[in-house]
Backbone bond lengths (Angstrom), bond angles and torsions (degrees), N, CA, C in turn:
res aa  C-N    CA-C-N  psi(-1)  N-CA   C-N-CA  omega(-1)  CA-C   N-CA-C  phi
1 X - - - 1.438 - - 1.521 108.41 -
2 X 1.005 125.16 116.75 1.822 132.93 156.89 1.511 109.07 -31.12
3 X 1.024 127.18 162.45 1.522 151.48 -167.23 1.608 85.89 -117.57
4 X 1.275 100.68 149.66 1.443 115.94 163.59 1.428 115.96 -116.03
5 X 1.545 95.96 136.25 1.559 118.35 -170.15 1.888 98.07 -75.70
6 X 1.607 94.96 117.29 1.416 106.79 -179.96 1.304 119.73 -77.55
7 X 1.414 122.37 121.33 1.775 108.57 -166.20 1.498 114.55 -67.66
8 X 1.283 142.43 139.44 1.086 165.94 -139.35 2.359 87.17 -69.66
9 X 1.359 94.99 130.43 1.794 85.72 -171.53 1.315 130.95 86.46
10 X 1.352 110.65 -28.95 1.899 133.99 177.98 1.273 98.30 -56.53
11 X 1.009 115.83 139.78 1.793 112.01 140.34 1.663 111.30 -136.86
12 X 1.458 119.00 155.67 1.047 119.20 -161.82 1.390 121.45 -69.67
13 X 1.489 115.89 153.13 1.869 111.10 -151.48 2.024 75.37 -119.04
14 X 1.285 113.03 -82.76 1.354 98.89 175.57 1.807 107.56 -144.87
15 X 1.456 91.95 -179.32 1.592 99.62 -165.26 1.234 114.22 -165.27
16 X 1.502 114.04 136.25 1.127 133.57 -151.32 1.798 117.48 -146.11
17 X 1.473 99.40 69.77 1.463 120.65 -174.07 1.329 107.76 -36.36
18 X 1.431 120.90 -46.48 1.384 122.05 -165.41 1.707 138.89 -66.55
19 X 1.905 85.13 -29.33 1.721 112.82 166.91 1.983 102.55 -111.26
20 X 0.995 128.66 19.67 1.063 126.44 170.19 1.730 111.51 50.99
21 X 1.620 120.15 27.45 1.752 113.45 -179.32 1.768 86.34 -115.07
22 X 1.305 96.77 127.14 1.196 119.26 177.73 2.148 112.63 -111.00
23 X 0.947 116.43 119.67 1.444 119.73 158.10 1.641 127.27 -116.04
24 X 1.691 89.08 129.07 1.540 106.94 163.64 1.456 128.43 -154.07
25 X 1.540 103.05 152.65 1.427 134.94 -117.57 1.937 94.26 -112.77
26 X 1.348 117.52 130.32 1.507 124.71 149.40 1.015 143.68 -102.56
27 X 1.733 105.11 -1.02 1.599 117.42 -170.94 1.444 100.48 -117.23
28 X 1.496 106.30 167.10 1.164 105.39 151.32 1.496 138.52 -57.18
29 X 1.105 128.04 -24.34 1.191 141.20 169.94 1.894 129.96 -136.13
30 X 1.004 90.26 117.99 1.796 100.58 -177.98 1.222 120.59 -88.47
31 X 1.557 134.04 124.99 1.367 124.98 161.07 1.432 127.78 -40.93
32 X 1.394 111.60 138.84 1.811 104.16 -176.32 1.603 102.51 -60.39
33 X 1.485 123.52 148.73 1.370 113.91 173.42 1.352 108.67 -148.79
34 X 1.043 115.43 154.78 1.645 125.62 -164.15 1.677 97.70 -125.79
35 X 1.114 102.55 137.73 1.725 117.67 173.92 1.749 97.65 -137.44
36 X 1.858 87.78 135.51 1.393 103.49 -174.32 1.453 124.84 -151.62
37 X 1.369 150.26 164.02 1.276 125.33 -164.35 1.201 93.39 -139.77
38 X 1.957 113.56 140.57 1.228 109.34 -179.23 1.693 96.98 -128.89
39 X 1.100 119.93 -174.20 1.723 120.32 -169.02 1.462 105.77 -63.82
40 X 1.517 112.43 -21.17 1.819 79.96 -165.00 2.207 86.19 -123.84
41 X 1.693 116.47 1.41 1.574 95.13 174.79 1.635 87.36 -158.09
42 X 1.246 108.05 -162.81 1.468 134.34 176.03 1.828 111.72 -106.08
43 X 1.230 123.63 115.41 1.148 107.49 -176.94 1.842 107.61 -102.45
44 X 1.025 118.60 146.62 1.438 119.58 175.87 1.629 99.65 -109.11
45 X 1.316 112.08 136.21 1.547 103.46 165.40 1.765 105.47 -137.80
46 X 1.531 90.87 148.35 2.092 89.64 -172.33 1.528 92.52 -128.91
47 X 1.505 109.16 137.08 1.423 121.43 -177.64 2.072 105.32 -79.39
48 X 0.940 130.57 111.60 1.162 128.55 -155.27 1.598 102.84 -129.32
49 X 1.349 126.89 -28.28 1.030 139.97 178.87 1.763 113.33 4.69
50 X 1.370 132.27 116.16 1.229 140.55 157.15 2.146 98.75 111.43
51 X 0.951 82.55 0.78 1.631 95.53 169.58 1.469 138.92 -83.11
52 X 1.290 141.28 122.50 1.540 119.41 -156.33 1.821 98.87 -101.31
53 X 0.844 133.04 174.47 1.503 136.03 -134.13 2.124 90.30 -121.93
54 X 1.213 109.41 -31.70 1.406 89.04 152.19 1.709 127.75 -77.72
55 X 1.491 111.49 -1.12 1.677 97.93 178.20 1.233 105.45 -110.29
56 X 1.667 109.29 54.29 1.795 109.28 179.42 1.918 86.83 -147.10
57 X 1.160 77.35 156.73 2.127 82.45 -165.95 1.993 85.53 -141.26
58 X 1.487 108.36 139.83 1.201 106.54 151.18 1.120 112.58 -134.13
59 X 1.462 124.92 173.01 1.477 121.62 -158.76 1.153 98.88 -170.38
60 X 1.606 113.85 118.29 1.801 123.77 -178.88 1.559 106.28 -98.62
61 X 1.671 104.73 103.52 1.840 107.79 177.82 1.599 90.74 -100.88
62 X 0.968 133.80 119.91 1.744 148.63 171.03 1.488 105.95 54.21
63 X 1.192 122.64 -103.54 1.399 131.24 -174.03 2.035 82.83 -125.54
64 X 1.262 123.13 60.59 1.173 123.68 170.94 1.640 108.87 -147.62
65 X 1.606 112.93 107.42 1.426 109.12 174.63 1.292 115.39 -85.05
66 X 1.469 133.87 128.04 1.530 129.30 169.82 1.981 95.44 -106.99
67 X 1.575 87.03 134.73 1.572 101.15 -173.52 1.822 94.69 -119.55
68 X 1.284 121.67 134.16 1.271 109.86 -156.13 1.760 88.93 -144.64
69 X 1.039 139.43 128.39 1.671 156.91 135.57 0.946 131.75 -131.82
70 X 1.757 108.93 -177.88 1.408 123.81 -169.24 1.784 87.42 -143.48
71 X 1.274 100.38 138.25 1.504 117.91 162.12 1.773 102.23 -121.02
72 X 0.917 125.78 139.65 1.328 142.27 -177.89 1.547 101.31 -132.59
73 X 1.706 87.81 157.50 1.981 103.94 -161.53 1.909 80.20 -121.28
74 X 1.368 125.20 51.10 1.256 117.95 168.25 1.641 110.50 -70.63
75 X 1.144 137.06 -20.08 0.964 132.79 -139.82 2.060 95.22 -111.51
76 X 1.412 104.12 -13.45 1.522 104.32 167.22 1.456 121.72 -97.72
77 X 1.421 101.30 151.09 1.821 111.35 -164.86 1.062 101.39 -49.41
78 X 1.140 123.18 148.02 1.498 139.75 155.41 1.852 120.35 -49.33
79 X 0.988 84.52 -49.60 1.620 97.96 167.51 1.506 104.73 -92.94
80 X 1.218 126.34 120.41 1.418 116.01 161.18 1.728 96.11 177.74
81 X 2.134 108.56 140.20 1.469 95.68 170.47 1.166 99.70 -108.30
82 X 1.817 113.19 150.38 1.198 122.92 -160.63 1.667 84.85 -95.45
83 X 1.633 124.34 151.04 1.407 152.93 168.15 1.392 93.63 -94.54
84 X 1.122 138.43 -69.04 1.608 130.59 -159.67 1.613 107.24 -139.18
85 X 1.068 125.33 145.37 1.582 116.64 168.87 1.435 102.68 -151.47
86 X 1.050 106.79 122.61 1.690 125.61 -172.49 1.708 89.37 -125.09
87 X 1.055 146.21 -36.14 1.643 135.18 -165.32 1.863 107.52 -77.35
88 X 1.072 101.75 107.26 1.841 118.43 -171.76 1.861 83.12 -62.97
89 X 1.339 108.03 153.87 1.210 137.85 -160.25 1.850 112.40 -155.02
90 X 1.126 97.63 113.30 1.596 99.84 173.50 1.516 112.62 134.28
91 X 1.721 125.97 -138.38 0.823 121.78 -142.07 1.688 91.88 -141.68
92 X 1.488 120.55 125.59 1.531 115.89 -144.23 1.793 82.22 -130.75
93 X 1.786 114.90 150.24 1.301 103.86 158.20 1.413 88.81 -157.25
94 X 1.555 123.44 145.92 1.048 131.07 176.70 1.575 115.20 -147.54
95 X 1.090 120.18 160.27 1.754 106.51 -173.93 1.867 92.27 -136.72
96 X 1.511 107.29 158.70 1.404 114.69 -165.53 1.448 83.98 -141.29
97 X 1.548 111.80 124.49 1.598 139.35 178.90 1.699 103.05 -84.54
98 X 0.687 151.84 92.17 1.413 164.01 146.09 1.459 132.16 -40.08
99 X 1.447 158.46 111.47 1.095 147.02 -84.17 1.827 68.60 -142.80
100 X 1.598 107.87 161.01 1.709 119.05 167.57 1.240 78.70 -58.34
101 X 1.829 98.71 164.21 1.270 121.60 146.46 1.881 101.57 98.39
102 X 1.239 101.79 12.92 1.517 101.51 174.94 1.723 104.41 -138.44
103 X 1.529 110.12 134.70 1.661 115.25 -179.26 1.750 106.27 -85.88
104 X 0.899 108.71 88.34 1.681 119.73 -178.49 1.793 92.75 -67.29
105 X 1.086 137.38 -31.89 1.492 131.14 -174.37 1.016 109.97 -81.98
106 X 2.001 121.06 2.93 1.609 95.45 -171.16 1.332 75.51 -122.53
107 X 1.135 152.13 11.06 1.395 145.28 -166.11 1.824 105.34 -61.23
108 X 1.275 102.30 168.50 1.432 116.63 178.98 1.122 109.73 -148.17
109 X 1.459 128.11 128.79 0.962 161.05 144.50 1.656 136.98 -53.81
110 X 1.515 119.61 119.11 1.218 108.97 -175.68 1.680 119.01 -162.68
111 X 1.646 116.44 115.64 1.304 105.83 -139.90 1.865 80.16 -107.80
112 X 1.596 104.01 150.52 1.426 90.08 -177.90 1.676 92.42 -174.21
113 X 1.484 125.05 114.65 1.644 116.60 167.06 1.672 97.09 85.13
114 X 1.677 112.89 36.96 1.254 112.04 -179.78 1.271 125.52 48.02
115 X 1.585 120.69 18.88 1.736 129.51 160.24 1.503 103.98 -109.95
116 X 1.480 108.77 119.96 1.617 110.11 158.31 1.698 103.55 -72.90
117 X 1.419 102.64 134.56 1.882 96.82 172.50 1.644 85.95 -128.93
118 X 1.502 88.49 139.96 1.875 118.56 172.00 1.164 104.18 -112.38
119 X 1.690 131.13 120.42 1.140 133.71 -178.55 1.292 105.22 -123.04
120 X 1.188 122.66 93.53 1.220 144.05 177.59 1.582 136.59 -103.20
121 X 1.980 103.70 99.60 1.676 116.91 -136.76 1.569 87.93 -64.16
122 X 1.927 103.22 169.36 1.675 104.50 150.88 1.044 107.14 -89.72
123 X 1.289 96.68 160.45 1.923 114.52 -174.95 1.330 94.25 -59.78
124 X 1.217 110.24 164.76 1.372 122.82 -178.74 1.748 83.21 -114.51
125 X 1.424 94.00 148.19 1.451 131.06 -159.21 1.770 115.42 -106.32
126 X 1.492 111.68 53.19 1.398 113.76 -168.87 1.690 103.34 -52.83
127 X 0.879 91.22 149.35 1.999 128.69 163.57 1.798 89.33 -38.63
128 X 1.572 105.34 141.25 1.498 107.83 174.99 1.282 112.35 -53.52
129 X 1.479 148.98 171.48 1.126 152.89 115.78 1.434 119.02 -114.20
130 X 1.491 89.35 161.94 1.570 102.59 -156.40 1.970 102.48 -87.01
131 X 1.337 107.19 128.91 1.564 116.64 163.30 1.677 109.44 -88.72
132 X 1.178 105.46 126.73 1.531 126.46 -179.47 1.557 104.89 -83.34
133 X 1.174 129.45 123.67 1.484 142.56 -176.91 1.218 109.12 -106.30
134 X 1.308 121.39 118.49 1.316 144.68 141.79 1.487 158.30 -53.40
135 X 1.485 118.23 88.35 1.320 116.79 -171.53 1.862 104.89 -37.39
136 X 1.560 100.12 153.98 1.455 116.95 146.50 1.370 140.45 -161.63
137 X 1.107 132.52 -168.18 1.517 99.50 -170.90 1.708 106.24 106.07
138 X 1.627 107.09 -162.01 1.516 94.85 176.85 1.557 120.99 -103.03
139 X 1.535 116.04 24.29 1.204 107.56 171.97 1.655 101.52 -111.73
140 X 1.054 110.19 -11.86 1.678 111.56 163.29 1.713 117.62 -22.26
141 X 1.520 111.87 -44.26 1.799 85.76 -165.83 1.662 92.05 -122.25
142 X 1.521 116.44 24.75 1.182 118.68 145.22 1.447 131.76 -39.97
């Protein structure tokens, strides 16, 4: 299995040698996310809850998903002292390394009940075809 090229600032969120899906992280804080495989793709799901579905961006770089938002605390008083705060706030980016054998360009997306889900098919597995081989050298333009 190849190593994945860590983006410049990343450091690794988690990793999983055995299925080859690798995650890493640019923010301070990452959505919880679940990766899972069903018969016909790979589903990714990110807990996002209180988030509106234009402040989430995804973006397929090779077999590399970057999942990118902002959750904002607009909706609390201006004046107010917080007792406990456990709800992460701000601006999150993380990227998920993806193993051959999955079409990250045809994936679909669908945010619903505060879970983003990425459904991302397996390649479909055409019938061999034949590669044609080429002399070279000096009998080439014989």
């Amino acid at each position: 299995m190849a190593l994945s090229k860590v983006p410049p600032g990343a450091r690794l969120a988690r990793s999983n040698p055995f299925d080859g899906v690798t995650r890493f992280s640019e923010s301070s804080w990452t959505p919880n996310t679940d990766v899972f495989l069903t018969e016909k793709s790979l589903v990714i799901q990110v807990e996002v809850a209180g988030m509106r579905r234009e402040d989430l961006s995804l973006k397929a770089e090779g077999n590399r998903l970057r999942v990118q938002g902002k959750r904002s605390h607009e909706d609390r008083p201006a004046q107010c002292k917080f007792i406990l705060v456990e709800i992460d706030f701000g601006t999150f980016q993380f990227y998920i390394d993806l193993p051959a054998g999955y079409n990250l360009h045809k994936a679909k997306a669908l945010y619903q009940n505060g879970i983003l889900s990425v459904d991302v098919p397996i390649a479909s597995r055409s019938s061999a075809e034949k590669i044609d081989v080429a002399t070279g050298g000096e009998d080439a333009e014989a």
